[in-house]
Legacy VTK file of the C-alpha trace (Angstrom):
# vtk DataFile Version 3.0
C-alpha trace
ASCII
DATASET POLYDATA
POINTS 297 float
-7.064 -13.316 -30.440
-6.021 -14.240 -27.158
-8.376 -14.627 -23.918
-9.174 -11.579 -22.405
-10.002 -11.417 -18.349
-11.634 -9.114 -16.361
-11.146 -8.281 -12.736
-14.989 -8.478 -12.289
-14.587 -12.385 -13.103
-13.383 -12.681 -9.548
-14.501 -10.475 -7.864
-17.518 -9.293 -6.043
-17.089 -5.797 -4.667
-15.517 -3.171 -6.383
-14.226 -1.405 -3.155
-11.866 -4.416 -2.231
-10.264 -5.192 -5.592
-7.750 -8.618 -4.745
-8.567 -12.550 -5.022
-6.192 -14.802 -4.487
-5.786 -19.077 -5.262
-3.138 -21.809 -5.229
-3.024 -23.556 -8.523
-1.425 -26.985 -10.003
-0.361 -26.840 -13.331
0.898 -30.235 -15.670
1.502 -30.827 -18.955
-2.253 -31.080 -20.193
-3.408 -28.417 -17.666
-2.412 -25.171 -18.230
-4.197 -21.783 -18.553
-4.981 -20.847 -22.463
-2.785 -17.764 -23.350
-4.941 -14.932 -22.043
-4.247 -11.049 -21.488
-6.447 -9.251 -18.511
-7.285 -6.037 -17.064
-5.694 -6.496 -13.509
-2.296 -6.699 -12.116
-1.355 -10.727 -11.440
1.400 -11.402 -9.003
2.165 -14.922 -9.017
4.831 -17.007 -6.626
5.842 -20.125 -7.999
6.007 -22.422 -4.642
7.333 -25.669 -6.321
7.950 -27.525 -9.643
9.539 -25.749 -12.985
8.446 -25.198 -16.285
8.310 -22.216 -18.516
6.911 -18.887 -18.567
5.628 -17.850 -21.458
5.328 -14.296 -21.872
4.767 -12.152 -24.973
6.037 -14.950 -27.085
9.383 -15.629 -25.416
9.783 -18.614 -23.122
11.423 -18.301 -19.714
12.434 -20.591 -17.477
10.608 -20.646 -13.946
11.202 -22.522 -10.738
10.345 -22.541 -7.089
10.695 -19.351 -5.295
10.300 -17.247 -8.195
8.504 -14.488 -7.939
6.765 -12.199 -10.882
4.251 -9.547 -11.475
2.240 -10.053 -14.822
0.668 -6.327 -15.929
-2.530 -5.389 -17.215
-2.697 -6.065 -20.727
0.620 -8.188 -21.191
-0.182 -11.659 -22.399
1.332 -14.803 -21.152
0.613 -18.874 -19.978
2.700 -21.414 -19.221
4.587 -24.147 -20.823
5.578 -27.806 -18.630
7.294 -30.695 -19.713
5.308 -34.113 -19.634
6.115 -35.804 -16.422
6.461 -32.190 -14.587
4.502 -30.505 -12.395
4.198 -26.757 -11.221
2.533 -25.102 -7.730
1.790 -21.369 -7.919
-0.450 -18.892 -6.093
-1.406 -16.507 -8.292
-2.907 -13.102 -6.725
-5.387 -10.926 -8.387
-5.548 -7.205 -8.231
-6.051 -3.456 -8.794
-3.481 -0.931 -7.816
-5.961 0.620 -6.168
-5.512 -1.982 -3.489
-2.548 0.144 -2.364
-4.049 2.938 -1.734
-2.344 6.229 -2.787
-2.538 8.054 0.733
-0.940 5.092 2.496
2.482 6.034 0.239
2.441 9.430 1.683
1.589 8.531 5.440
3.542 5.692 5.735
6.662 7.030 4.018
7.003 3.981 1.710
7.268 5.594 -2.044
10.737 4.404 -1.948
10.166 0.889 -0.493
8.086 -0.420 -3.555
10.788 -0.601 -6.061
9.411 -4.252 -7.095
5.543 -3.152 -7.525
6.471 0.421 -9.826
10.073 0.087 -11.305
10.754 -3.448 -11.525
7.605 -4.544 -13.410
8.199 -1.830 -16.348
11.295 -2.781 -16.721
12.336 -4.159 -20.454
10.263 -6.933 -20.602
13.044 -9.589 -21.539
15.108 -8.407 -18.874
12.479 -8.514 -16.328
12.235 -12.281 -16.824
15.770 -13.067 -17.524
16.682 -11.645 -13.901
13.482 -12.651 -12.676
13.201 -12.274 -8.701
13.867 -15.755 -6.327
13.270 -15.424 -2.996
15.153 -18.358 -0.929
16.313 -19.105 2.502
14.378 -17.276 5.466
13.241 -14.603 3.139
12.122 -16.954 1.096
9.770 -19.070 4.025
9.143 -15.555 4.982
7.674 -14.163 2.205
5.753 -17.578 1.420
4.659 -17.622 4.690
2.888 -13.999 4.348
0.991 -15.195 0.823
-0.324 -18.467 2.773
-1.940 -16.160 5.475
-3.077 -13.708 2.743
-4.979 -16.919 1.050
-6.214 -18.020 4.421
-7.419 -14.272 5.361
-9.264 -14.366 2.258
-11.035 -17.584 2.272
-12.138 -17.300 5.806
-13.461 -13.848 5.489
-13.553 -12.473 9.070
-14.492 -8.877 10.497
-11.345 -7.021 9.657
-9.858 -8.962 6.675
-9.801 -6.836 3.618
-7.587 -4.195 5.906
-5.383 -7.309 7.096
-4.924 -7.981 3.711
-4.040 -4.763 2.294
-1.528 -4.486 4.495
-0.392 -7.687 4.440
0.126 -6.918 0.620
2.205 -4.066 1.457
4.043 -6.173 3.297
5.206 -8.090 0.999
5.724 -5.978 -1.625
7.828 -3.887 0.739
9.794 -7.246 0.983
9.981 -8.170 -2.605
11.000 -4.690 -3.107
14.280 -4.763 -0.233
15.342 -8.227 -2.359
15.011 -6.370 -5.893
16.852 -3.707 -4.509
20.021 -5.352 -3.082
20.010 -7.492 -6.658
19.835 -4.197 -8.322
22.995 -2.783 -5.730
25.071 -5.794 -5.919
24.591 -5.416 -10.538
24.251 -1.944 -11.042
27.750 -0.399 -11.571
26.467 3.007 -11.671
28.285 5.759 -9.923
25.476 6.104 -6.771
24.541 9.560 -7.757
23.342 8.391 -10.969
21.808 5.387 -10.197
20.002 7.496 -7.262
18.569 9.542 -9.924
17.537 6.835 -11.949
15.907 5.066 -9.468
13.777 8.066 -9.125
12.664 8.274 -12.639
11.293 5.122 -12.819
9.519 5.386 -9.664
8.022 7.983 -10.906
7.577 6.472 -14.104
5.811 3.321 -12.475
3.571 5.544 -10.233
2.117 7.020 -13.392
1.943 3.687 -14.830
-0.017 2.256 -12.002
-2.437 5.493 -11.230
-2.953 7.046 -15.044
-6.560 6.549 -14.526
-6.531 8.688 -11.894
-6.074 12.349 -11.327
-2.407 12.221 -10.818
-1.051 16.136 -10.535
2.523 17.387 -9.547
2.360 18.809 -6.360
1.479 15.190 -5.168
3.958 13.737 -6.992
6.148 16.109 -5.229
5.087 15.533 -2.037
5.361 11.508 -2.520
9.002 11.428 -4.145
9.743 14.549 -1.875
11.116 16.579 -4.809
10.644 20.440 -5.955
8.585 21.271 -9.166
11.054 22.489 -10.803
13.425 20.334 -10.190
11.089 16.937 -10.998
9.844 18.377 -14.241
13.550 19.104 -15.197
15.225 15.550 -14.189
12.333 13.988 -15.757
12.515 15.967 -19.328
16.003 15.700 -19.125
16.066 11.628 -18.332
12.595 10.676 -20.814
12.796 13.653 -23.115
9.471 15.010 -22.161
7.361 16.718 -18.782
5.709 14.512 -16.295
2.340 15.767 -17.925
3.311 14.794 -21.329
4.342 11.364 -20.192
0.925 11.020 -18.313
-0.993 11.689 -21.543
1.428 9.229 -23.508
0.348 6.636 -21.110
-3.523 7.438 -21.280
-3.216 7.785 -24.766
-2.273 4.240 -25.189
-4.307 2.767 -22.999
-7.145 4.436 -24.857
-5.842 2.611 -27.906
-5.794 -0.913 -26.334
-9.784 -0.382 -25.169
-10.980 0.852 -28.560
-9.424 -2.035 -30.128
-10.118 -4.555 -27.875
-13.364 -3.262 -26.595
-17.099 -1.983 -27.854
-16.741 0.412 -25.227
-18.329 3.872 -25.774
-15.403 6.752 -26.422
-16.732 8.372 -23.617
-16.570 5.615 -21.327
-13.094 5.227 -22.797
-11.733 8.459 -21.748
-13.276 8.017 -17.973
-11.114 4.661 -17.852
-7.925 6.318 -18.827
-8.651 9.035 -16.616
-10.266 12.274 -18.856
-13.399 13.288 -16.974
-13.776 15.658 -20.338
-14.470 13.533 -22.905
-14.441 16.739 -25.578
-10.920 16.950 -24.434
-9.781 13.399 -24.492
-11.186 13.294 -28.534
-9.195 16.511 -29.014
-5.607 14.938 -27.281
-6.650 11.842 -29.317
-6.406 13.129 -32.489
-3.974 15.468 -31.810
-1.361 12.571 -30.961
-2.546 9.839 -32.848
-4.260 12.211 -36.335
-7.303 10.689 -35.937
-10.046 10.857 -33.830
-11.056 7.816 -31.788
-13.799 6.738 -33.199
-11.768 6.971 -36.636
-8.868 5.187 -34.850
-11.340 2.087 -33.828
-12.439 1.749 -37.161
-9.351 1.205 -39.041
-7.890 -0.927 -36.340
LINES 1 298
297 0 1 2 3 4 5 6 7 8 9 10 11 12 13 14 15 16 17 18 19 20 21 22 23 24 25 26 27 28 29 30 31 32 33 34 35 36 37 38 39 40 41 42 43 44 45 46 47 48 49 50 51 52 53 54 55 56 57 58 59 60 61 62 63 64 65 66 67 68 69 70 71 72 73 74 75 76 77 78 79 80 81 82 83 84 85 86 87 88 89 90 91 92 93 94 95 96 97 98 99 100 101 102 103 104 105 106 107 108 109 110 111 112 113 114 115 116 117 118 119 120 121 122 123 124 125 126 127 128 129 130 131 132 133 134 135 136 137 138 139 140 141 142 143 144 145 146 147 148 149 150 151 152 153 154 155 156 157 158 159 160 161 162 163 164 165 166 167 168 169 170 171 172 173 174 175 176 177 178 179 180 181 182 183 184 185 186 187 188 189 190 191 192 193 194 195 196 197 198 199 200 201 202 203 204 205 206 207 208 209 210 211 212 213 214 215 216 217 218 219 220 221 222 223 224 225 226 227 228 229 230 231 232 233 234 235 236 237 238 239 240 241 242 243 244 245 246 247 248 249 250 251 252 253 254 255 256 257 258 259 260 261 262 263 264 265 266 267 268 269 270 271 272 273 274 275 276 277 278 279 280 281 282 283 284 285 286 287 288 289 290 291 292 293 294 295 296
């Protein structure tokens, strides 16, 4: 089984949920193949090597830019003679917090932290993001100062960083987006649409363990009822709702196999509060219940 990390490895206080490090990788020192609870976002500042990522090897170089998510696995792979420079950045997506969508009027800036990253996995890394040129110094630039914020912790610094983190996914997100316009052949209605869905779908992605509920995804994707639950059925073939529970649902499954966590404690991480209910969803969509379900796993 591969190695399994925690966010609480790194850090210290639960409220401020983000580390960050530069790291050199060779041929004889790379990280084992490991899985982990936390969203990684790592920029690749020099060298090359490979990716490797759910057992398929990609090809990485400077200026790439990727976002690893909880529970995928992955290392890297470097030729002898070769070396690579990353930054790798650590966190929860409850470092963006949820309000800041809504009062800043950026749900449809962050294409590259909730659509691109549940994207077909093979397809995320064979089109994988470079930043070059000024953007590229730009963006680079903004990671360095993140790094620096954090290891000279000063009054003020976890806010600096937070938004220093929307930032740059804001800027990620503009580069994703014109790579997506200048590919996408999509007649702009459609592609409008389907934009939407998966912003949607990566919003419920990123917040499934907490109390997501229409009306704010209304307000945030500024959408009726009516007319999100119908786009949404009509584009995934099921409600907003059902999709949620899908998510939890198999989430739930990851922690009872890979965890001695309590079923109860389960259901709080995925985001039941009830945990009479969660058992009854359980075995309602999976025929077991979850205790059953750990067992014969």
């Amino acid at each position: 089984m591969e190695n399994q990390l925690n966010i609480s490895q790194y850090i210290k206080e639960q409220s401020f949920p983000f580390w960050i490090k530069k790291f050199y990788h060779d041929h004889e020192h790379v990280p084992s193949l490991h899985g982990h609870d936390f969203v990684e976002l790592v920029y690749v500042i020099r060298g090359e090597g490979q990716h490797v990522f759910e057992g398929h090897f990609y090809e990485i170089r400077a200026g790439d830019v990727f976002i690893i998510n909880p529970g995928e696995v992955h290392t890297y792979s470097i030729q002898p003679g070769k070396e690579l420079e990353i930054i790798n950045c650590l966190f929860l997506s409850d470092l963006i917090q949820g309000n800041w969508l809504l009062d800043l009027g950026i749900s449809q800036s962050m294409d590259y932290f909730y659509v691109h990253p549940f994207m077909d996995k093979r397809e995320r890394f064979h089109r994988c993001l470079n930043m070059s040129g000024p953007d590229g110094a730009r963006a680079l630039s903004l990671v360095e100062t993140m790094m620096s914020e954090f290891d000279n912790r000063q009054s003020g610094s976890e806010t600096l960083i937070r938004l220093q983190m929307v930032e740059l996914l804001i800027m990620l997100s503009r580069s994703y987006q014109q790579a997506q316009g200048e590919s996408s052949r999509e007649p702009v209605r459609n592609h409008s649409k389907h934009m939407l869905i998966r912003r949607i779908y990566g919003y419920l992605e990123r917040n499934y363990d907490k109390k997501v509920s229409i009306p704010v995804l209304c307000e945030l994707f500024t959408i009726s009822a009516r007319q999100l639950n119908r786009i949404f059925k009509q584009s995934m073939g099921m409600t907003v709702v059902d999709m949620l529970h899908q998510i939890r649902i198999e989430r739930a499954k990851h922690l009872l196999k890979e965890t001695d966590e309590k079923v109860i404690t389960v259901a709080g991480r995925v985001g039941y509060e009830d945990p009479a209910f969660f058992s009854r969803l359980f075995h309602r969509r999976v025929g077991c219940s979850p205790g059953k379900y750990r067992e014969s796993s």
